[in-house]
Structure formats: C-alpha cells, structure tokens
N, C-alpha and C positions, 0 to 999 in steps of 0.2 A: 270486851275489855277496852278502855280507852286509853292511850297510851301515853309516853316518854322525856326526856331530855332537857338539853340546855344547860349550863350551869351542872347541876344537878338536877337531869331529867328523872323524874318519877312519873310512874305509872302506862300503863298500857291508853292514851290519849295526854313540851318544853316549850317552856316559853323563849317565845320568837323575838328578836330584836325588831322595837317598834321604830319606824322612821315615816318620816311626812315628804321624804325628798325623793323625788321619781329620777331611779334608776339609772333612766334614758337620758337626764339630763345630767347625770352626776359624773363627772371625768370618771374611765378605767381608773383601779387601783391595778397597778403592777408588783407592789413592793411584793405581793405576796408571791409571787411566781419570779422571784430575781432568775437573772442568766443561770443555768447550773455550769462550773465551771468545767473544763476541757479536760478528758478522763487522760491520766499517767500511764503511759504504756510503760510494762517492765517486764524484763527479758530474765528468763528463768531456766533451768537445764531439763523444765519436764519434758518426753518425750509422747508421740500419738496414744492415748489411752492409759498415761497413768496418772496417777491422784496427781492433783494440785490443788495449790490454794488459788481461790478467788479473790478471795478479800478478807481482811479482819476475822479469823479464824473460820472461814467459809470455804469449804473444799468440795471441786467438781474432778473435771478429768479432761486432758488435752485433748482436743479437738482442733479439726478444720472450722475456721468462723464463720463462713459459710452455711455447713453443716450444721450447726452448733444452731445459728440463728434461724433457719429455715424450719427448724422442727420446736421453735418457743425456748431455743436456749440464752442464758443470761451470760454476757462474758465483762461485765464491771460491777462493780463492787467498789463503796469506797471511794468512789472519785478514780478507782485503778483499776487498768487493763493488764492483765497477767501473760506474757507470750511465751509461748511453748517453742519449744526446737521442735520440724518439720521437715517435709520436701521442700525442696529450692521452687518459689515460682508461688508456695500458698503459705499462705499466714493460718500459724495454730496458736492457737488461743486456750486458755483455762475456761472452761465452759463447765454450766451450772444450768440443771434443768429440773428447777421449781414445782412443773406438772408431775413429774415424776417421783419426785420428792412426798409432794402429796399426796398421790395414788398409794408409794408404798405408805403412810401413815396410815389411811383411810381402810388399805389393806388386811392390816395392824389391827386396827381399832377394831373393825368388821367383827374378830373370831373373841371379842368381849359382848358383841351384842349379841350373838347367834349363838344358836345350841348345836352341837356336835352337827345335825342332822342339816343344819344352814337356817333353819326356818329360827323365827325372832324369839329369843327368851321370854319375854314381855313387848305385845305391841296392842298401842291401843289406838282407835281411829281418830281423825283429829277434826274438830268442832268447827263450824265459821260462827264466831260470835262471840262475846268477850264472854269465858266462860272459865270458873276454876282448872285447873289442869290436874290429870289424873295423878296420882301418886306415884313418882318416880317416871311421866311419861317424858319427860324434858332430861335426863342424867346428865346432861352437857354444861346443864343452868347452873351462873355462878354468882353469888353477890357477894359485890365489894363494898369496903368498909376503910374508914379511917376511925384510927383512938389516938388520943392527943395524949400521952403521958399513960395517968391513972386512970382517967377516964375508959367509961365503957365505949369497943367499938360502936359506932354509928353508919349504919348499912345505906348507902345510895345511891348505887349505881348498880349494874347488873354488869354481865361479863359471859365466858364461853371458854370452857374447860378446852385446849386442842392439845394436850398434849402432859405426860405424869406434871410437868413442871412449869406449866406456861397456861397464861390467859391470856383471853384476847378482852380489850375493852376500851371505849370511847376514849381518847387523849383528851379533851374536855372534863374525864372525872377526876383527872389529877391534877386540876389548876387550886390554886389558894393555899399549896402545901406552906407551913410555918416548920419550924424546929420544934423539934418534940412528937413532930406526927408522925405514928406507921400507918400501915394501909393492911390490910387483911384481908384473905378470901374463903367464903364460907360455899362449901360444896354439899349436895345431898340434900340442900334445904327445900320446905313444901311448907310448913304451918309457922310463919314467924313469932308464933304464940307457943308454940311447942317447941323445948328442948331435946332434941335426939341425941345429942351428944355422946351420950352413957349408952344406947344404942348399938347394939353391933350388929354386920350385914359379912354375910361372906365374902369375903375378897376374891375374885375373877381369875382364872388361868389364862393366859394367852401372851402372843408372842410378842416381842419389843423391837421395833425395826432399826435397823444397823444404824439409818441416819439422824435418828433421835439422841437429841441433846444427853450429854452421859450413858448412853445407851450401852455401856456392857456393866459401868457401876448397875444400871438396874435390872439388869441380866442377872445380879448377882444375889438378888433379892430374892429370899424364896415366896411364890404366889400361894400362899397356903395361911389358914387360920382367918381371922375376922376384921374386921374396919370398923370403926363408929361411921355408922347411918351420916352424921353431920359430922363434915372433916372442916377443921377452922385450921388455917395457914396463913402465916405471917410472906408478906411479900416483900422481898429482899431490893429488888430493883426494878424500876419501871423504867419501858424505853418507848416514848412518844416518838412518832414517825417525823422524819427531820423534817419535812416539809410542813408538818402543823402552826401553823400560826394562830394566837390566842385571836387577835383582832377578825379573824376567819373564822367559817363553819367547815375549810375542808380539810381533807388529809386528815381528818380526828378520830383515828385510829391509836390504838398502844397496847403494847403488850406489858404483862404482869410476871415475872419470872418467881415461883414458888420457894421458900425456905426449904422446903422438902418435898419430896414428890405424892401425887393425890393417889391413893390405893385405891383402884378399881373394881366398883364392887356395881350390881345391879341402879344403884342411885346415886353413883358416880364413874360418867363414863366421858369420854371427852368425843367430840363431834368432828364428824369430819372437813377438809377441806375443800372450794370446788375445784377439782381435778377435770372433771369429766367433759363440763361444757364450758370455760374460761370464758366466751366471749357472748355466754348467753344474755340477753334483756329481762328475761321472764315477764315483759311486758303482756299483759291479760292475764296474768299467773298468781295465785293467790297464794301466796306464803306465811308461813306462820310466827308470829312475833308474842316472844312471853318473857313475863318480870313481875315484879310484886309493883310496880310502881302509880301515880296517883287513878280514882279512876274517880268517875261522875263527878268530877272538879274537887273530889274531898284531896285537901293536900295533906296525906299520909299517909305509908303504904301500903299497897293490901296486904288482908293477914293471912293471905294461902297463895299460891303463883297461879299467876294468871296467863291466860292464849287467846290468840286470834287471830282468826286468819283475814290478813289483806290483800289484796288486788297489786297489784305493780302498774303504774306508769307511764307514759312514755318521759322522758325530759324533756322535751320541749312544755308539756301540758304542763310540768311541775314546772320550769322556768316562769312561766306566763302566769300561773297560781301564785309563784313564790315574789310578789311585788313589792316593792318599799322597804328589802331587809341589806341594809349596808353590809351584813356579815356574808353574801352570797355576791358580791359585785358583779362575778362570772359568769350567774346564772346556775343551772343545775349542771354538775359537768361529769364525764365519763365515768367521771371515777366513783360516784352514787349509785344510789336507788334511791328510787320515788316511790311509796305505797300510801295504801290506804283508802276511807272511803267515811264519806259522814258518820260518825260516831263510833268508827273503828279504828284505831291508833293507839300507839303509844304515846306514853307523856312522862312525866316528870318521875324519875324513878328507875325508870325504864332505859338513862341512857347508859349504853356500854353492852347492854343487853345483844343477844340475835335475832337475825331475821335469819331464818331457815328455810329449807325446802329436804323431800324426801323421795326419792330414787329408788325403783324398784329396781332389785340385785337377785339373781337367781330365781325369779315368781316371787318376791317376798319382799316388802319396805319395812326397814331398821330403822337403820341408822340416821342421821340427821346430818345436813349438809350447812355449813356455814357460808350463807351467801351476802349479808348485812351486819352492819355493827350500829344500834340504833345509836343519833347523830344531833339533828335538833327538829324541829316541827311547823306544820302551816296551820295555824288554829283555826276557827272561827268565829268571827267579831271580835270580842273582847277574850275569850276562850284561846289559851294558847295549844291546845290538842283539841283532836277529836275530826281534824280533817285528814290530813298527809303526812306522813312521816319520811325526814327522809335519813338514807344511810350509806354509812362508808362501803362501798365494794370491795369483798375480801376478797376478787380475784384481782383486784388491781393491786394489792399488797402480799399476792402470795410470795413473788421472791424477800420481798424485805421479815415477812412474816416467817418464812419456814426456814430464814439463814439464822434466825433464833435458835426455834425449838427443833432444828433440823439442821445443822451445819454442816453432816458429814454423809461421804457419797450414798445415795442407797444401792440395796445389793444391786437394782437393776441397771446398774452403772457400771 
C-alpha cells in the first residue's frame, strides 16, 4: 500500500512542499519555536500525597520535585507550577505522571481485546506489503470527515480511537475550517462501499479506568446488548497541539473529543499508548501503517483499508532525504518518525492515520500500540509518496495527550 498526507493526505504512499532554495543557505526560521515563557509558580495547601491540580483541570498528587521528575514526572502545566506544602528544606510540587497514566489505559483497554483466558479474541498476522487489511484487524482505525451544512460528510483524513471519547489525528486535517463545517468520526469502517450502519456487533465487557475522562458517568453505563458495526460521531471540539504552526510540518498532532462515547465492541476498540518504551527509535523496526488513502497515484480513496508494514529511520538519513522543503527548516526533529521504503508509504488520505507497533503481553500480541500520527511525506521525483513517511511522535505528546482523555489521578497513584 502506498501511502499518506499533506493538506489532506490520502492514501498508504502527501504531497511535499516543492522548493528550489537549498536549505543550507536559507537563514533559520525561529518564529516557529518562540521563547516559551517562564512557568507561574502557585502556592497551594496540598499536602505529601494528596490530589491536586496541575493545570487547567489536570490532577496529579504532591510530591517532592525531585522525585517527581526523576521517575518522568510532569509538574507544569499551563504555563503553571503548582506548589504543595512540604518539609522545610524541599520543594513539593503537583506532579503528574503521563507513563502511568498510560499503562493504566492500556491496562483498561487490554481486558476488551482478550478473552477471559488472556489469549487474543481475534488476531491475525500482519502482512509487509501494501495489502487489504483483514476485517476488524485494525479496531483502533478511525476516519475523519468534514460536512458543510446539508451536504454529505466527506472522509479525509484518518485518525486512532485512544479512548470512549477521544481521537487522535494529524492538526493538519483541520486546517481550512469555514462556518457551517462539522467534522465527524466514523469507527468500525473496512468497505467504504459498504454500509454497516444498520449492522449490529456485541458491545464488549470490561473495565473503565479511574483516570479517564468522565470515567464513572461511564461506569454508569451498562456494557450489555449491541452496537452498530459502523458508529458515525459528530466531533464537538478539536484541540490542535499549541505549538503547531500551519506554515510548519511539526507538532501536527490534535486531538478529536467525541459528542458521545464510541461503544466497544470486536471492531471498535481504541489502541493503546506507548507507555512501555517512551524513549524508543524503532530504528530497523518495521511498523505498521493503514488507511483507506490514495495508492498507485490514483487520487481516491481506497474502497477497503489498507496496511503495510515499514521500516523506521534514523533522522539524520531522513533530514539529508528531506532536502529543499521550507516546511521542515529544523530538519527532522525528536519529536518524529521517519519510515518507509520505495513503494511503501503512506500518502494522501492517510494523514491523521497511525503508525503502530504490537507487543507481546503474557505469550500473546493484541493489542496495537500508537507510536506515529501519519504527518507529511518524501516522494519520488515528481511522485509525492511512495518513499518516506514521516510522523508525529505520540511519546513526545503523551502528557499533552492523556491530560485530555485522562485528567484525573489513576488508581496507581
């Protein structure tokens, strides 16, 4: 499958910003990285180990900062430092830890993928080659849409269920919004030719983790009776990551927050996040990337989801690949991934989509781990896919990400 992005990336091979001006000789752009300003210290009566807030309705638990930061904890938020009452002599801080936050979702998620026994409900092996994707093997997979009014939604961008109420998807697919537009997310989809709608699938038992957004409203829900196969959900508010800038290719992440929450069933499950190796490269590591988006240059999308697995990287190789594109001035920077390989990529259609990886948990690989958010692309010749893809790193936006669809402590806290 060839893939992704840009604009609106389509397909598994986005068109790149063409430029004639070498790089090297082109002054830094800074505007895109201004100073961040000097975080607000604010003094508060929490004491060692109880709830507080972090920021903007984001609740961790006093800590030493020290402690806090030594083990990946977050203690600003907001542009604000929260300070806890302490011993004389050490600074306690509101501290907030992301990885853990994670783990418990991923936790969560786990006993929807797995049968009583732990081994996988459904698992099917996964292909290297631009190849259809089995039915229901992706349940993470989300396309977005915009409808202008009366008009019928128009699906463009791809996306990644993490949570009953939250997508994650490219900050790029919500550029050109007008008055009159919503944005909608369609879950459980596999034949864009086929309506499931009318469809029904069993809805999923399992449990809802403390620090999920609304999490005891849907505690209250009971898990039982049926789901339409194809859940369509109107998206209430999108929140593009502050640091995105249109005239850039980075930080083009954003999340999608749900009208209602997606009901969990066999072909709608949401993915997990990386918790486990935060600072990994997956460099040599082939990962899987799937979307209905354009392939063999035809610009429209495909009519059933597509996979493929790509290679990873380094950023240096992608920097020195990624030549003459004013929207990358930086080079390839931390906070990406690099994949891909001749005639395997994503492309226009594809952006917002995931790059994944899959973790063996007890003898057994589930679940699906969200390590990419497809971004934009290095083409060939005139071909804007079909070389490299590259993508947002969802371990560099887990705090921003899970103060979302996760604000409040988890139990393991």
């Amino acid at each position: 499958m060839e893939g992704r992005r840009g604009g609106y990336r389509t397909s598994l091979v986005q068109p790149r910003e063409l430029s004639h001006v070498n790089p090297v000789q082109t002054p830094p752009i800074f505007r895109f990285y201004p100073r961040p300003p000097s975080p607000t210290a604010v003094a508060n009566d929490g004491l060692p180990g109880e709830a507080c807030e972090v920021g903007a309705g984001v609740f961790g638990r006093c800590e030493e900062v020290g402690a806090c930061l030594k083990d990946g904890g977050i203690v600003q938020r907001s542009d604000q430092v929260n300070l806890c009452k302490g011993q004389e002599g050490s600074v306690y801080v509101c501290c907030r830890r992301p990885l853990v936050v994670a783990k418990e979702l991923c936790d969560a998620w786990r006993h929807y993928w797995r049968g009583a026994d732990g081994e996988c409900e459904v698992e099917h092996p996964l292909i290297i080659g631009g190849t259809t994707a089995n039915l229901g093997e992706f349940p993470h997979m989300a396309l977005l849409g915009r409808k202008f009014k009366s008009t019928a939604i128009n699906y463009n961008c791809g996306g990644t269920l993490v949570s009953p109420h939250f997508v994650v998807t490219a900050a790029h697919c919500l550029l050109n919004h007008v008055d009159g537009t919503t944005y909608w997310v369609k879950l459980g989809e596999h034949d864009l030719e086929h309506d499931a709608s009318t469809e029904q699938s069993p809805v999923l038992k399992g449990s809802i983790p403390s620090s999920v957004y609304l999490s005891q409203q849907l505690k209250e829900v009971p898990q039982e009776g049926t789901a339409p196969v194809e859940q369509v959900i109107q998206v209430v508010q999108q929140f593009i990551h502050p640091s995105y800038d249109l005239s850039f290719n980075y930080h083009d992440v954003a999340l999608l927050k749900l009208n209602a929450p997606a009901k969990f069933t066999k072909r709608v499950l949401p993915a997990c996040l990386p918790y486990q190796y935060p600072e990994e490269d997956y460099v040599d590591q082939r990962l899987s990337v799937t979307g209905w988006g354009h392939t063999s240059g035809v610009r429209q999308m495909s009519r059933t989801l597509q996979k493929v697995k790509v290679p990873v990287i380094n950023r240096l190789t992608c920097s020195v690949t990624n030549v003459n594109n004013r929207k990358t001035p930086l080079g390839i920077t931390e906070d990406m991934l690099c994949a891909g390989e001749l005639g395997k990529d994503s492309c226009g259609g594809d952006s917002g989509g995931p790059l994944t990886t899959q973790v063996a948990i007890d003898g057994s690989v589930c679940e699906h781990t969200l390590v990419g958010v497809v971004s934009f692309g290095i083409g060939v010749r005139y071909n804007p896919c079909g070389a490299l893809g590259v993508y947002g790193r969802v371990s560099s936006y887990l705090d921003w990400i899970t103060g979302y669809i996760a604000p409040n402590n988890p139990a393991a806290l």
